[in-house]
N, C-alpha and C positions, 0 to 999 in steps of 0.2 A: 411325804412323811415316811413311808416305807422304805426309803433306801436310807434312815437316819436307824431305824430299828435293823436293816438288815446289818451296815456297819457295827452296831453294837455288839449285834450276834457273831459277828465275824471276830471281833475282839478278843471272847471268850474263846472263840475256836482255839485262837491261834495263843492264848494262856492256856490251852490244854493240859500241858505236863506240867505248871504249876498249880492247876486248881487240883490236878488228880491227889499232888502228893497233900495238897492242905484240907482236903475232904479224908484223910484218914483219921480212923480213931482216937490216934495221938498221936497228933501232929508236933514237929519240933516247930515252938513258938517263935516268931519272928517280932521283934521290936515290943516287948510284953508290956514296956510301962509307957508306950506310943501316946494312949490316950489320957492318962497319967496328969500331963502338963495341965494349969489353969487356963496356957495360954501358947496356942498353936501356930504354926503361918505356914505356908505354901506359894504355889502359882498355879496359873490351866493353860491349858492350851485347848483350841477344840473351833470347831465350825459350828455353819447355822444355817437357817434357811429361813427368810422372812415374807412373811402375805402380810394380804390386810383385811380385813374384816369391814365390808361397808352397808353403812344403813342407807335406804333410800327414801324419798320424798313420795315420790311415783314409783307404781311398776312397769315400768321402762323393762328395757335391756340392759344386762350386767354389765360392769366395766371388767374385762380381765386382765386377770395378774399372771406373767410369767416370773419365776421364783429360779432365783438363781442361788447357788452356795457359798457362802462367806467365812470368815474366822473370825474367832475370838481367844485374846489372849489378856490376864488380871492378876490378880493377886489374891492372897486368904489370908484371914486373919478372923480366927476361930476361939469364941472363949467356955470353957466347960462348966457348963452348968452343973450336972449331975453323970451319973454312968451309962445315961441315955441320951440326955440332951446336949446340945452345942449350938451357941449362939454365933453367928457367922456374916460374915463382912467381905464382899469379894468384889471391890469395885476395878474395873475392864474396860476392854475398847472390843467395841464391836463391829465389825464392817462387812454391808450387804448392798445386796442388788435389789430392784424388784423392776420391772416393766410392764407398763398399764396400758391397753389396750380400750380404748375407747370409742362405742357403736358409735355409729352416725354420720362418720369422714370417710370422703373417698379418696384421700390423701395420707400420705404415709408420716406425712409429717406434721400433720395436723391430729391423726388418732393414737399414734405412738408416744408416750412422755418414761423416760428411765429415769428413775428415781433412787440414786444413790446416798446410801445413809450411811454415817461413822458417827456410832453411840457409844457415849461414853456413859458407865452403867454402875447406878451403886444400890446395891441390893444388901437389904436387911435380913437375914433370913436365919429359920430354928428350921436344927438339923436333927432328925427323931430317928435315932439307932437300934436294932434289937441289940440280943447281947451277943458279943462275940465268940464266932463258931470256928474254932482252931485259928488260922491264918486270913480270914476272911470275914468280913460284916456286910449286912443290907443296911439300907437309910434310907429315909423318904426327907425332902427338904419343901420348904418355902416359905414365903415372905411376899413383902413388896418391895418394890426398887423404884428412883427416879433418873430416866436417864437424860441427857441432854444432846441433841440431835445435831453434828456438826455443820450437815450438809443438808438442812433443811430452807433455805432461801427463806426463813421468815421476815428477811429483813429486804426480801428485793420487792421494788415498786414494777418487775414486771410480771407476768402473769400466765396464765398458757397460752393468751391470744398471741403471745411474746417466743412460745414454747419454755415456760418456766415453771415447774409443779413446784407450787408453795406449801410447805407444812410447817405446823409450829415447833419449836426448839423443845421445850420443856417437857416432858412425858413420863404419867405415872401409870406402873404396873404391877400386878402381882404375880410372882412367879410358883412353879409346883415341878417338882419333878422327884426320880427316884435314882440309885446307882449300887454301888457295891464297894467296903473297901478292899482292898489286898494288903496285907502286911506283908513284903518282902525283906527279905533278909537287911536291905538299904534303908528303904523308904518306902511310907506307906500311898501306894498308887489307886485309884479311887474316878474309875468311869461313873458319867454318869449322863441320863437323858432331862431336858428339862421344857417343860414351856411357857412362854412370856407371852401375856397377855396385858393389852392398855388399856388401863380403866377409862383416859382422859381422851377427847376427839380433838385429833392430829393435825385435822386440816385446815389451810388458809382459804376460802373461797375466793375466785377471781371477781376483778374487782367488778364485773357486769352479774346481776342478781340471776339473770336469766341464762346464765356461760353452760355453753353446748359441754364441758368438761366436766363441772362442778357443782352446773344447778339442781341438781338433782342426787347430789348428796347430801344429806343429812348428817350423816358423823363418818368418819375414817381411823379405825385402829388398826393399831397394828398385833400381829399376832407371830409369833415366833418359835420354831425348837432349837434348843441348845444342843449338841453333843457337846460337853466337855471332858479331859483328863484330864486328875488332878495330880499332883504331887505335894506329900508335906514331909 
């Protein structure tokens, strides 16, 4: 998680000499009737980093998750409620790694399962702005979203005894996060940090009640940060 906040902070570094000039007194205004429109649209672009959050039956040994970094890239479509609010529509493709490490095998090929996911993402979500301070705004967002899991084998009849991590396709989450806009002279540019959380449990159990893999899970979510950049 910390190298998602150190990037963000490096971000700001390197907009130095435009935040300096938009942090003065009177600043020349950049795109003044931006937020104006009923009805907004954009794109992002931006990475991610995904775990999972697992409940257990027993207390056993943890299973571990090595967390690798992914992208994401979607679309916006923003409608203005008021000179605060913004209702907002940003459905994306998302694509991550994760590698589960599981106690108990002295075989590498038996306790190793990589679990690749490509989620396609449609999130609901009210966008809460202060008011606009020269060339720049804060915002806080969130919502829920249901994404649907390309690369989830829910539909394969094999199982880890097989080496096949099964999860189910369908997934609901509620999201939260915060960022910043910038009004440029162009285009309004809009970092921001986010995190995804699954209300719903993810996984397919293998088909043996008792499986050295699965039986001793209880539920599997998945848990996520966003960085995205926006542009509108």
């Amino acid at each position: 998680m910390r190298r998602f906040f150190f990037l963000l902070v490096l971000l700001f570094l390197i907009k130095g000499q435009v935040l300096q000039a938009q942090f003065n007194e009177k600043p020349i205004l950049n795109l003044e009737n931006e937020d104006k429109a009923l009805l907004n649209w954009g794109y992002f672009l931006g990475f991610n980093q995904y775990d999972f959050k697992f409940n257990y039956k027993n207390d056993l040994q943890d299973i571990l998750v090595n967390k690798t970094i992914g992208f994401n890239v979607g679309l916006i479509g923003e409608l203005r409620l008021n000179k605060f609010f913004d209702l907002r529509f940003e459905p994306g493709l998302f694509y991550g790694s994760r590698t589960l490490g599981f106690p108990g095998f002295s075989e590498e090929n038996d306790a190793i399962r990589e679990v690749k996911s490509t989620y396609i993402n449609f999130p609901l979500l009210l966008k809460a702005s202060t008011k606009r301070l020269g060339n720049w705004k804060p915002f806080l967002v969130g919502g829920v979203s249901a994404s649907m899991n390309l690369g989830s084998n829910e539909a394969s009849l094999d199982d880890n005894s097989s080496g096949t991590f099964r999860m189910k396709k369908q997934v609901f989450n509620y999201e939260l996060g915060f960022g910043i806009d910038f009004y440029t002279e162009y285009f309004k540019f809009s970092p921001s940090i986010r995190g995804v959380f699954a209300i719903t449990d993810e996984l397919i159990p293998d088909n043996d009640p008792s499986s050295s893999w699965t039986g001793n899970i209880d539920a599997l979510r998945t848990r996520g940060v966003f960085v995205n950049f926006t542009f509108e």
